[in-house]
C-alpha positions, 0 to 999 in steps of 0.5 A, a space after each residue: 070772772 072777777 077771780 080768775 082775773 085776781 088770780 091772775 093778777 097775783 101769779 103775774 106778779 109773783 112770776 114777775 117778782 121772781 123773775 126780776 130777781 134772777 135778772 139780777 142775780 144774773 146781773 151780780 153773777 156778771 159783776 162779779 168776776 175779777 176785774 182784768 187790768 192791761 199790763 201798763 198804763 196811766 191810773 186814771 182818777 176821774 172824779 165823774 166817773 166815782 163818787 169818794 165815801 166812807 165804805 165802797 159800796 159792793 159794785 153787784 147793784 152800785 148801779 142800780 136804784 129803784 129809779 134807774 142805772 148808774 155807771 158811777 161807782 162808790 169807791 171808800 176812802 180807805 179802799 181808794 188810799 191803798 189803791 193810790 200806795 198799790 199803785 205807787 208800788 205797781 211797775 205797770 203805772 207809770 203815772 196818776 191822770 187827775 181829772 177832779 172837776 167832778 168832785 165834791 163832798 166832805 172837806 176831810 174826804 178831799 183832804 185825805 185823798 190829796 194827802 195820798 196823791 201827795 205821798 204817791 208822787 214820793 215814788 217818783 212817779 207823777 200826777 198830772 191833773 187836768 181841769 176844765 172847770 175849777 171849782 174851790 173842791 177839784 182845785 183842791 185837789 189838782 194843786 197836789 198835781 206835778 202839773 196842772 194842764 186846763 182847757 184851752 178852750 173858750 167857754 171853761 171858766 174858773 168857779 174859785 170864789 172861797 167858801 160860804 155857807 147858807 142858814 135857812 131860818 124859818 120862823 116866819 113861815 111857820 108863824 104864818 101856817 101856825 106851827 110853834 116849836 119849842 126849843 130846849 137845849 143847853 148850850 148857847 152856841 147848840 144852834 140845830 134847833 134855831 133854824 124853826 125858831 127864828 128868822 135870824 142867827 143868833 149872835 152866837 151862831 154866826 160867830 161860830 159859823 165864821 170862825 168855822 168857815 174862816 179855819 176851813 179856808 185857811 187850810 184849803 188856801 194855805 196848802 194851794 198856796 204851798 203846792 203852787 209857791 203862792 203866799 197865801 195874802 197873794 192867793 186870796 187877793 185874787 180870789 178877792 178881787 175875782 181876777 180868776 175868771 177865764 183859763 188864761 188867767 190861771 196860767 198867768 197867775 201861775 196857777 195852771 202850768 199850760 193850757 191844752 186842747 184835745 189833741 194837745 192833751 193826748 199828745 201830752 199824755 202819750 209822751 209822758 207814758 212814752 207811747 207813740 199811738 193814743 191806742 197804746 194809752 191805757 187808761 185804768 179807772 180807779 174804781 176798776 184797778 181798787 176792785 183789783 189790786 185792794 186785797 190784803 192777804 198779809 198776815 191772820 190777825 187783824 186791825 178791824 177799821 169799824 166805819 161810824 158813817 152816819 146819822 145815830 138813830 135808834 133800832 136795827 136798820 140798815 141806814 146810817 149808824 142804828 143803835 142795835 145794829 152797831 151793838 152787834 158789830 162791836 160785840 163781834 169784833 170785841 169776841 173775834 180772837 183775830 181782831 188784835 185793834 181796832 179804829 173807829 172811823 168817826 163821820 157823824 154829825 150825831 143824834 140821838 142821845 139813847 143810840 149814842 150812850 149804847 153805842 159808846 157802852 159797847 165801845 168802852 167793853 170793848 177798850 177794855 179787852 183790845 186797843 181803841 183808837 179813833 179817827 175822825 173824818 167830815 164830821 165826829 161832832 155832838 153824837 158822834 164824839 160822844 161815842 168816840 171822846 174815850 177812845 186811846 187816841 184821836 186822829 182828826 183831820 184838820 178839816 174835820 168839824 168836830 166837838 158840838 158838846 150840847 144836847 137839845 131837844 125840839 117839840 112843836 105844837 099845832 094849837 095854831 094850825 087849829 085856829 087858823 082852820 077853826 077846828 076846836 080840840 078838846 083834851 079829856 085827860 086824868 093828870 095835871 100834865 096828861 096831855 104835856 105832849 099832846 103837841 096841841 099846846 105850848 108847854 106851861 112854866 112847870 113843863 118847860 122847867 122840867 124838861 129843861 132839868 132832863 136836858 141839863 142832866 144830859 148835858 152834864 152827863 156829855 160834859 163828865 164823859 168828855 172830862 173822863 176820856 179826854 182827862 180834862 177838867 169837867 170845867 174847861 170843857 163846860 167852857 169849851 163845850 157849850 154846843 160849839 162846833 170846832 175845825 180839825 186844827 181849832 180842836 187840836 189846841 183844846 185837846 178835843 183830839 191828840 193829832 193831825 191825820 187820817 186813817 193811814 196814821 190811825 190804823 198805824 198807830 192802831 197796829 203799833 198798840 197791838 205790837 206789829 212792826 211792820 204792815 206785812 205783820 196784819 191786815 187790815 178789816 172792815 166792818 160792817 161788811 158791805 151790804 149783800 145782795 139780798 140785803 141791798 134789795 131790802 134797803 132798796 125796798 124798805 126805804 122811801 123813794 122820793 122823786 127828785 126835788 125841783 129845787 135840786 140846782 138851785 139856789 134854794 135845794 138848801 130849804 128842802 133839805 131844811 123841810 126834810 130836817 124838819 119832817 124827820 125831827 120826832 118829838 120828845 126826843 133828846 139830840 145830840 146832833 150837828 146844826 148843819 152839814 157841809 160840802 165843798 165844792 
């Protein structure tokens, strides 16, 4: 009896895994149908109904996680920029409807979505941005808008306060459960480590964070300063001295053009596309018209977009930027006779060093055979401008946060755990140093100075390989290096990259490089492909699912994620990696 229950308890799951499988298969033979637009309408960007990232996400499981459904679509940078110029072009959109309250994200992702909404109103036609709850993100972005309509109802409210970041430290509790890291690095602003080490920043560190944050709201500020004939000292006083609470305020201070109810939005809306009838208002999602209308059949050869999205980390999987993973992808658009340039799309804060040195191994054969231009997105920092620093040419954002030339390493030891549980460990080793990375001790004198040379070999490794490829003097770069993290506009004057631009310009300026005159010349691919599938299922599968965190919300998330940094940190590996990670909201 207990077998036939086994077995049956295996066919139920085979049958049943099976049958989830053709389920969805089902379901991606439904999704993927194409997409039918109306004839005319209003090209409708609804932050809360996308989410903006590097690559779009094929939309056959977009929805779907181990955890549930969701109707939010991600929509890649590049796919979403060409949508807004097809749209520029398309006789049937008569104007762009701005709805951002929703967003958030990389500072350089909003910076190069505004910048698109900006050389679409170039046509002619308009964009109109509604907002109900501003935030320093969605206002961002409206303030590139013809007009700006808010609600007009009691209860929305202005949440544009400047920007700030937070820095969790951690010293103090570890101390208490008895765990000590063992912080080796070079450079005195190379700040990732200092967080389990200390309960407090180093002078350096919040000096850098300042400056940081301080050139980021300059060009946030500046622009929305521009677009709405603010001076800019006028702006930040009444962010200073919070006069921008309630709706009424923002239309006072000319920073909203007209407050709107429902209806009042409609019967606006209907008489900017000249319908008289709110059926006749056809709104096209965004998401829906970039599934349409991005298809770049111009030209057989290409420029390759080679998307760097992530955490470096060694191996083959399919999270972030793998090692062995992105090797491929460099040697297949390197031997594709099609392929005549090539951009690497830099958003990485970095990390391991390994990883990073194969990476930009393979890149470098790679700019010996076809044109190599680099374009930096949120972050292409640490890691990720040591894979990128010899590229021909460097295209960053001005918000970018770029630089962080230092390496480290971070090791922790329990010894202090085991005295604290009164648990005694004996080592039985057949070396002086046998047990150096046993974590159960602190390193001794000769250990940490070992370590310490091994850190500093890399370091002037980074150092040479930025002098060679930025033709700088290995000196000057020692001076600005030191772990610093630079702004986009910061890195320009330092000669850490060429220019001011996103991926429009990047790939331009790739095209021009591989001879094109003209966009009708080439078309534009992508890589790595997105994921099939089959292979979605297995990320799905392979990684961890983790429920969501209580401190989500709140005040505090920033700690979990800081525990998560440090569960996911391995020992007796050398970083190159960003202290921190931004989002703008």
């Amino acid at each position: 009896m207990m077998l036939a229950v086994i077995c049956a308890f295996l066919v139920m799951q085979i049958v049943g895994f099976f049958l989830f499988f053709i389920m969805i298969g089902s379901m991606a033979a439904l999704g993927s149908g194409k997409t039918v637009l109306p004839r005319e309408g209003v090209l409708d960007v609804d932050m809360a109904q996308f989410s903006l990232a590097e690559q779009t996400v094929d939309d056959q499981l977009s929805g779907f996680s181990l955890s549930g459904f969701s109707n939010v679509a991600t929509v890649g940078l590049w796919d979403a920029i060409q949508a807004i110029d097809a749209a520029a072009a398309d006789p049937g959109i008569k104007y762009i409807l701005l709805r951002p309250d929703a967003a958030s994200g990389g500072t350089s992702s909003l910076e190069e979505f505004r910048n698109a909404l900006v050389e679409f109103r170039k046509s002619g036609k308009a964009v109109v941005a509604y907002l109900e709850n501003p935030s320093n993100g969605s206002y961002y972005l409206a303030s590139a808008a013809d007009k700006i309509y808010m609600t007009s109802y009691h209860g929305g409210m202005v949440q544009m306060t400047g920007l700030s970041g937070r820095m969790i430290f951690l010293k103090d509790i570890l101390d208490k459960v008895g765990v000590n890291y063992q912080l080796i690095r070079h450079g005195k602003y190379k700040s990732a480590g200092e967080m389990y080490i200390k309960n407090a920043p180093s002078e350096e560190n919040l000096e850098q964070n300042q400056v940081m944050v301080n050139s980021l709201w300059k060009t946030i500020s500046g622009q929305i300063a521009e677009s709405r004939g603010l001076s800019v000292e006028k702006f930040n006083e009444l962010v200073d001295n919070l006069t921008l609470i309630f709706p009424e305020d923002m239309l006072r201070e000319g920073l909203v053009d007209e407050l709107l109810d429902h209806e009042g939005l409609v019967s606006k809306l209907c008489n900017l596309a000249q319908v008289e009838d709110v059926k006749d208002l056809h709104l096209v999602p965004l998401a829906d018209y970039t599934s349409a209308k991005v298809l770049n059949l111009a030209g057989k050869e290409n420029v390759a977009i080679l998307f760097a999205d992530g955490e470096i980390t060694d191996g083959s999987g399919y999270d972030g930027i793998t090692s062995d993973r992105f090797v491929k992808e460099i040697d297949k658009i390197r031997k594709d006779k099609s392929i005549k340039a090539v951009v690497l799309r830099v958003n990485s804060p970095g990390g391991s060093v390994v990883a990073s040195e194969k990476i930009r191994t393979a890149l470098s054969l790679l700019k010996a055979e076809k044109p190599l231009v680099a374009s930096y997105g949120n972050y292409a920092a640490s890691g990720g401008y040591w894979i990128s620093s010899g590229a021909q040419k460097i295209y960053s954002d001005a918000t970018c946060l770029t630089g962080s030339i230092g390496v480290f390493s971070l090791i922790p030891e329990f010894s202090g755990v085991t005295k604290k549980l009164g648990v005694n460990v004996v080592t039985v080793g057949s070396n002086k140093h046998s047990d150096m990375f046993s974590l159960m001790r602190p390193f001794d004198a000769e250990e940490t100075a070992s370590l310490q040379s091994y850190v500093e070999d890399i370091y002037g490794q980074f150092v040479g390989l930025v002098a060679e490829g930025r033709s700088l003097d290995p000196q000057k770069v020692d001076e600005m290096a030191q772990g610093r993290v630079w702004v986009g506009n910061d890195a320009l004057g330092l000669g850490l990259v060429d220019e001011i631009g996103g991926l429009r310009e990047a790939v331009a300026y790739a095209a021009s490089l591989a001879g094109y005159v003209s966009k009708e010349d080439y078309k534009v691919t992508c890589y790595p492909a997105p994921l099939s599938t089959a292979e979605q299922f297995m990320q799905m599968f392979g990684s961890q699912q983790e429920e969501p965190s209580i401190l989500e919300g709140t005040p505090f998330e920033v700690f979990g994620k800081a525990l998560t940094t440090l569960k996911g940190n391995e020992p007796m590996q050398v970083y190159a990696r960003l202290p921190y990670d931004i989002e703008i909201r």
